[in-house]
C-alpha positions, 0 to 999 in steps of 0.5 A: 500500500503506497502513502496517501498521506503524510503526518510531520510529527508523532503526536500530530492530530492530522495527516495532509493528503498527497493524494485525493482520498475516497470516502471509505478507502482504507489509507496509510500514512507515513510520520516524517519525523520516525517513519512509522506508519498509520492507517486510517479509513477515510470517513470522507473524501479528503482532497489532495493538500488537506487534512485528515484526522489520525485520532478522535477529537472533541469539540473545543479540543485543539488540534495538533500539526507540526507538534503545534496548535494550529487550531480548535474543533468547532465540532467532534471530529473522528477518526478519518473525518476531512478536517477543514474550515468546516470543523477547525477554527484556526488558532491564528485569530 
């Protein structure tokens, strides 16, 4: 199975697709910090460059990226939902 995403740190909320993602295809990702692997089924179709969840996320919890806060969910994300502006509020304002 070829990397469909790929995930900056260990820890990291999200994985940014190199590819387009159908709704419930089973993808793996790769941490570029170790190397390691993850595999996600996709809850949605998530477009190349964008995000998608590694892990469960409640409301108003923060989600992680480059081992930062990049923003909060403005709503629960699950495990491979498309994360985008539609349930992240960006951290920057």
């Amino acid at each position: 199975m070829a990397y469909k995403f790929l995930v900056h740190h260990v820890g990291d909320s999200v994985g940014v697709a190199v590819e387009d993602i159908k709704a419930g295809e089973e993808v793996q990702g790769v941490f570029l910090d170790d190397d390691s692997t993850t595999v996600v089924v996709a809850k949605a179709a998530v477009p190349l460059g964008h995000k998608i969840a590694l892990n469960d996320v409640p409301k108003e919890d923060s989600i992680i990226e480059y081992q930062e806060k990049i923003g909060v969910a403005t709503e629960n994300i699950k495990k491979g939902d498309y994360v985008h502006t539609h349930n992240l509020k960006t951290a920057r304002w």
